[in-house]
N, C-alpha and C positions, 0 to 999 in steps of 0.2 A: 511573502510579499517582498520582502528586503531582497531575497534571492532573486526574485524576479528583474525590479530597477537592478540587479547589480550586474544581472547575465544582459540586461538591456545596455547601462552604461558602458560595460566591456565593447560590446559590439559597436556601440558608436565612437568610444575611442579606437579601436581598431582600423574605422575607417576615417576619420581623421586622421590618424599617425601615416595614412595612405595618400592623401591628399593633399596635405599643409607641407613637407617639408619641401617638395618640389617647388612649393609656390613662396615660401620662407626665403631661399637660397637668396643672396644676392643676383640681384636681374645683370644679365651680360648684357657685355651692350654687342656681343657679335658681329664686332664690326668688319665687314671683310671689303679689303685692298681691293678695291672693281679694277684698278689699271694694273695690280702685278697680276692679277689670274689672265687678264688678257698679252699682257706681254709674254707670259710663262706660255702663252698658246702662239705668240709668235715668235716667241725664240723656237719652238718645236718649228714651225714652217721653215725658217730659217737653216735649221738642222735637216732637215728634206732637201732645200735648196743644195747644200753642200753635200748631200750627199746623190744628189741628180747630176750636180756636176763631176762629183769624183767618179763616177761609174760612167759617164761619156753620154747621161739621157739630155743634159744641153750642155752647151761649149759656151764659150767664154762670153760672146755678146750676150748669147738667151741669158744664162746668167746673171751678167750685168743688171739687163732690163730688168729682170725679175726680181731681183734683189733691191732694184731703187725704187719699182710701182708696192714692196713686201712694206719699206721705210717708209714711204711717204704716209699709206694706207697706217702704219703702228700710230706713228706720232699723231692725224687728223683722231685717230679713233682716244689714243689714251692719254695724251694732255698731261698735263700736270696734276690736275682735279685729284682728290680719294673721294671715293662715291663708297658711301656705307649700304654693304649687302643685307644689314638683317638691322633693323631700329632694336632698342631697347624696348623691354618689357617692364615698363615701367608699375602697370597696376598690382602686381603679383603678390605683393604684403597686405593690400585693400582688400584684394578678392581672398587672403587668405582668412583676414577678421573678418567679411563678411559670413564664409562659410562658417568658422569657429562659432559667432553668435546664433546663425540663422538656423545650421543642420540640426541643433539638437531641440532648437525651440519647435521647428515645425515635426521632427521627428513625434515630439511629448504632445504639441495639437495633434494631430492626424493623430494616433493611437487614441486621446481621449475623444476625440470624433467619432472614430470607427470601429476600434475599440471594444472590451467590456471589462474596464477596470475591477467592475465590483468582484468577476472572477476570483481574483485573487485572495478575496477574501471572504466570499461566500458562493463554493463549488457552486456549479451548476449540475443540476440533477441528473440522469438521463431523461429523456423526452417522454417516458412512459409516466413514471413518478413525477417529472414536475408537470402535467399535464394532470395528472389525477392528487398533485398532494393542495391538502389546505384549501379553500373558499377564493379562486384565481379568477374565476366568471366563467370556466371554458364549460359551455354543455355538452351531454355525451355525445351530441354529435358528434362534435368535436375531435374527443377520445376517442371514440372506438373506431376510427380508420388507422390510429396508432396502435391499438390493442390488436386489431385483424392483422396489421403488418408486424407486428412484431410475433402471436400467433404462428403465420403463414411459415416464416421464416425458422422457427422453431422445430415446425414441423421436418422439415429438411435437415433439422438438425439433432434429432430427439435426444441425443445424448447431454445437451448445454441443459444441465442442472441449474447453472445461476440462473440461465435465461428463462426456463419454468418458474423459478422463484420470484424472479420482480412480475411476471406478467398474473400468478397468483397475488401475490402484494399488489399488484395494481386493481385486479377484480375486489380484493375483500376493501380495499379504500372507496370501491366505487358499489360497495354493499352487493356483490353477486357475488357470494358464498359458496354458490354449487358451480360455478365454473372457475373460482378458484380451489374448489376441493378437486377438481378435475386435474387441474393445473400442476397443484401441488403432490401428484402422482405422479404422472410424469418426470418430477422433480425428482422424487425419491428413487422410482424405477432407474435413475439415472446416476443417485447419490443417495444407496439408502443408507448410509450408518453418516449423520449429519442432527445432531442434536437440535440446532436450531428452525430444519427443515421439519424436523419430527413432532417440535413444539407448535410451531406454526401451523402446520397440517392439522393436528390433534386442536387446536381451537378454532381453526376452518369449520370441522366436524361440530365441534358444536353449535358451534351458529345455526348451522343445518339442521342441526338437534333442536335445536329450541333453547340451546345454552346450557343444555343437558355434556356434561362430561364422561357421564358414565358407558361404560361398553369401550367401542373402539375407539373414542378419544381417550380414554385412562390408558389404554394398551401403550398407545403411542407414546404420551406420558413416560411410561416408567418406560418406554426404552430408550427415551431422549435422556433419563437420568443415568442409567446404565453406563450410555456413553459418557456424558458428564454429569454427577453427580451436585456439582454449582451450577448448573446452569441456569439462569436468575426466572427465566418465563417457564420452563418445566418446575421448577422448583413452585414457583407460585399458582400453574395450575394443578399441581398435582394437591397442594393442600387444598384448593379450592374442590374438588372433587372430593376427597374426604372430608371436610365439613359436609357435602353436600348430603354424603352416606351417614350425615350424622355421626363420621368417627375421627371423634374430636381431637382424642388424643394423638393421630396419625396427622389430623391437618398439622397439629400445633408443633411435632417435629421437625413439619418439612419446613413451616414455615420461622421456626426459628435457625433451622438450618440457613434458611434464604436471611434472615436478620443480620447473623454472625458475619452474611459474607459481602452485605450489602454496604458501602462506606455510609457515613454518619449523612453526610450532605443530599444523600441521594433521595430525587423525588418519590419514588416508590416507598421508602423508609416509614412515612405518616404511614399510609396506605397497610404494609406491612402488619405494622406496631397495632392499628384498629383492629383489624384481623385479629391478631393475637390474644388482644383482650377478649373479643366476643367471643372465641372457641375456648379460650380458658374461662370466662365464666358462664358458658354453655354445658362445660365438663367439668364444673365443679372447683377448679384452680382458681385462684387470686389470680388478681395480673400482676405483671410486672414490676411494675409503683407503687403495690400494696404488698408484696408478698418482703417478710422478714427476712435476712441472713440465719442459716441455725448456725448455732452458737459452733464454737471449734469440737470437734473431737479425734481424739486419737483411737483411730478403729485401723481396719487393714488395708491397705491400699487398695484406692478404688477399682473395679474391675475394669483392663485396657493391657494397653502396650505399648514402648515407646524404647528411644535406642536413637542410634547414627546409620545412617545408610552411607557406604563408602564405595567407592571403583577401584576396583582389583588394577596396581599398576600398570599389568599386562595389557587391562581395555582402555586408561586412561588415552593413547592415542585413538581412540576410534571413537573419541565422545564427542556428540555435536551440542554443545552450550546451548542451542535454542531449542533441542528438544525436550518430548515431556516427562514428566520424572511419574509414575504411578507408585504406592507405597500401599500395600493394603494385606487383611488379614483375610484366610478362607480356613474355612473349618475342614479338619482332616475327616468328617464324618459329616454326610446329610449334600447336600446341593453347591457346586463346585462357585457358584455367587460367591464376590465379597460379601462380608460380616459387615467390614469400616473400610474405607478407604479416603486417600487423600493423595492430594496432586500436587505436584511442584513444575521446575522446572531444571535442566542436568544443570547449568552454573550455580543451582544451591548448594551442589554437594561439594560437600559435607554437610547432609542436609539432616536437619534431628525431627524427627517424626513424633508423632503422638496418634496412638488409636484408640477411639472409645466409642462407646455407643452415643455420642455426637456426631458422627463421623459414617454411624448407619449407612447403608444402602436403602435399604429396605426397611421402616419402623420395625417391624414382624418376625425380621432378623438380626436380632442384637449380640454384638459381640459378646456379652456378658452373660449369654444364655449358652457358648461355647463350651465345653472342656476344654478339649487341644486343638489350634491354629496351626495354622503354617504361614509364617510371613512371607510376602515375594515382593521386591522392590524390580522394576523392569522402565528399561529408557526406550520412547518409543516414539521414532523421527515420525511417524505420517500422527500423532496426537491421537490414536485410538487406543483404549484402553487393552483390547483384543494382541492375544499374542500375535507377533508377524515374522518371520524372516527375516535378521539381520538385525531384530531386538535385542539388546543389551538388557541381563537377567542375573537377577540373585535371587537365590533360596533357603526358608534357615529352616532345619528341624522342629518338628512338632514340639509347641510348649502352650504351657497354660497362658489364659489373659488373665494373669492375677497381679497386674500394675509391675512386673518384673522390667527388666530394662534388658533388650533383645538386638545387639548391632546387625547390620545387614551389609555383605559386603557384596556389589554386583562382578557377578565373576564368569560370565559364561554369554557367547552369542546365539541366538536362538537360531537353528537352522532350515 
């Protein structure tokens, strides 16, 4: 908002500093000689005269004559008088303060006339969503010449991923689940490795389901997690499918995973914490606010792995700070899946990592059911976890996850 009035006051001083100082300037008074500009035009005739005669076109009487009807014709016409060619501009300091008061007072009306101030501070939607968000009175009629035009337009475009996505988000807010399950095919055909498209899609499907998660809405699920393993709505439906399977122990992973990464303030947070408790005492656990500290013991370091992930001097120039940092463990035997994995960003590094079976991918696959790992830390500018071309990669020897401390140093571009 501030930015806005301040690219506004710019421009209106700009154009006053264009206007005012001509009108500022003291006013001339431009006065011009009316009888010397006409003498200055009869001294020219005068100079004709002499030189009509020096060249023989009149002689001495024609001369004469000419010369005293030149005289009589000066003096009748230019008198004594000074006649002023140009008045003074006398208003020019009035009209200046008028302008200074009036430009920027009617500039600030007109704008809140015509205007839409509250822009500024509460976007404006696009025309699909704010036609379909919230209780506004518009009946479908209404909508759906916006939902067929934006549709239509689509179709000519099959590729526009977003644009499938708001026009799915439009149908499931206006409760048609199977033509945004249609929608959001499209979407993916166009953009399939997109966690949030995955998530969304995958509880399109249920609705259709009957709110049934299981089958192709779970599928979806873990591969929105795949891609990001925080992702707050995969995270939450994916426990909600397992509770539903009655496996309580797998809800109560994901959904403490989705706890750890939720901030405290956040409205889902209640929502979360309920969950928790019912599957923990569905499956036998205490909750949260009941359950004791066990006492200290000195046993062997918990099963995990942790260390500094660093950039090989050589790659330091080719690091882009807003890319994403992947840190995670794969077992040297069985299914090329992370064990644990965790995310940053390249401006951590020196970023100090921690894996454990908090950190799972998969409940079913626990780091700590590993023998030997292979760490790999990899910087990867388009944010997919998926190796790519022009990825930044480090790799450490196979070691156990028996709480050891393992640095990673990224040393290599992926080809």
């Amino acid at each position: 908002m501030l930015m806005f009035w301040g690219i506004a006051a710019g421009l209106l001083i700009g154009v006053l500093a264009l206007l005012l100082p001509p009108l500022l300037r003291a006013g001339r008074a431009g006065l011009t000689d009316a009888r010397a500009e006409r003498l200055a035009i009869y001294r020219q005739q005068f100079d004709e005269l002499e030189q009509d005669r020096g060249s023989g076109v009149l002689d001495a009487q024609q001369y004469g004559v000419a010369k005293s009807e030149l005289e009589h014709r000066m003096l009748e016409e230019t008198g004594d008088a000074v006649v002023a060619g140009a008045q003074p501009f006398v208003t020019d300091r009035r009209l200046a303060i008028v302008l200074l008061l009036v430009l920027p007072l009617a500039a600030v009306l007109l704008y809140l006339k015509l205007g839409n101030p509250l822009v500024m501070t509460h976007p404006v939607m696009p025309p699909v969503e704010q036609a379909t968000a919230g209780h506004n009175g518009n009946t479908a009629a209404e909508i759906e010449p916006l939902l067929e035009a934006l549709r239509k337009k689509l179709e000519k475009s099959p590729g526009d991923a977003a644009g499938w996505a708001l026009l799915a988000r439009s149908y499931m807010q206006l409760q048609r689940p199977d033509d945004a399950v249609s929608a959001y095919e499209k979407a993916l055909t166009a953009l399939p490795d997109d966690a949030q498209l995955l998530a969304d899609y995958a509880d399109a499907l249920a609705v259709v389901n009957g709110g049934k998660l299981a089958g192709k809405p779970e599928e979806f699920i873990q591969r929105a997690l795949k891609l990001d393993p925080h992702h707050v709505k995969a995270l939450m439906l994916a426990g909600t499918a397992a509770f539903d399977r009655k496996a309580y122990a797998e809800a109560i992973g994901y959904w403490e995973r989705l706890q750890r990464d939720l901030p405290a303030a956040s409205e889902l947070a209640p929502q979360v914490a309920a969950s928790l408790d019912e599957a923990r005492a569905l499956s036998g656990q205490k909750g949260a606010s009941a359950q004791k500290p066990a006492p200290a013991q000195k046993t062997a370091p918990a099963a995990g792995i942790g260390g500094t992930v660093r950039i090989a001097p050589a790659l330091a120039g080719k690091l882009d700070a807003s890319a994403t940092l992947f840190v995670f463990a794969r077992a040297t035997q069985g299914p090329p899946m992370p064990l644990a994995i965790v995310r940053a960003t390249a401006r951590d590094l020196p970023y100090r990592y921690r894996l454990d079976d908090s950190a799972a991918l998969m409940p079913g696959h626990k780091l700590s059911e590993a023998k030997e790992v292979v760490l790999v830390a990899r910087i990867s500018k388009s944010g997919d976890a998926k190796p790519q071309a022009g990825d930044l990669q480090g790799v450490t020897a196979a070691v156990a996850p028996d709480g050891r401390s393992v640095d990673i140093e990224i040393n290599q571009v992926l080809p």
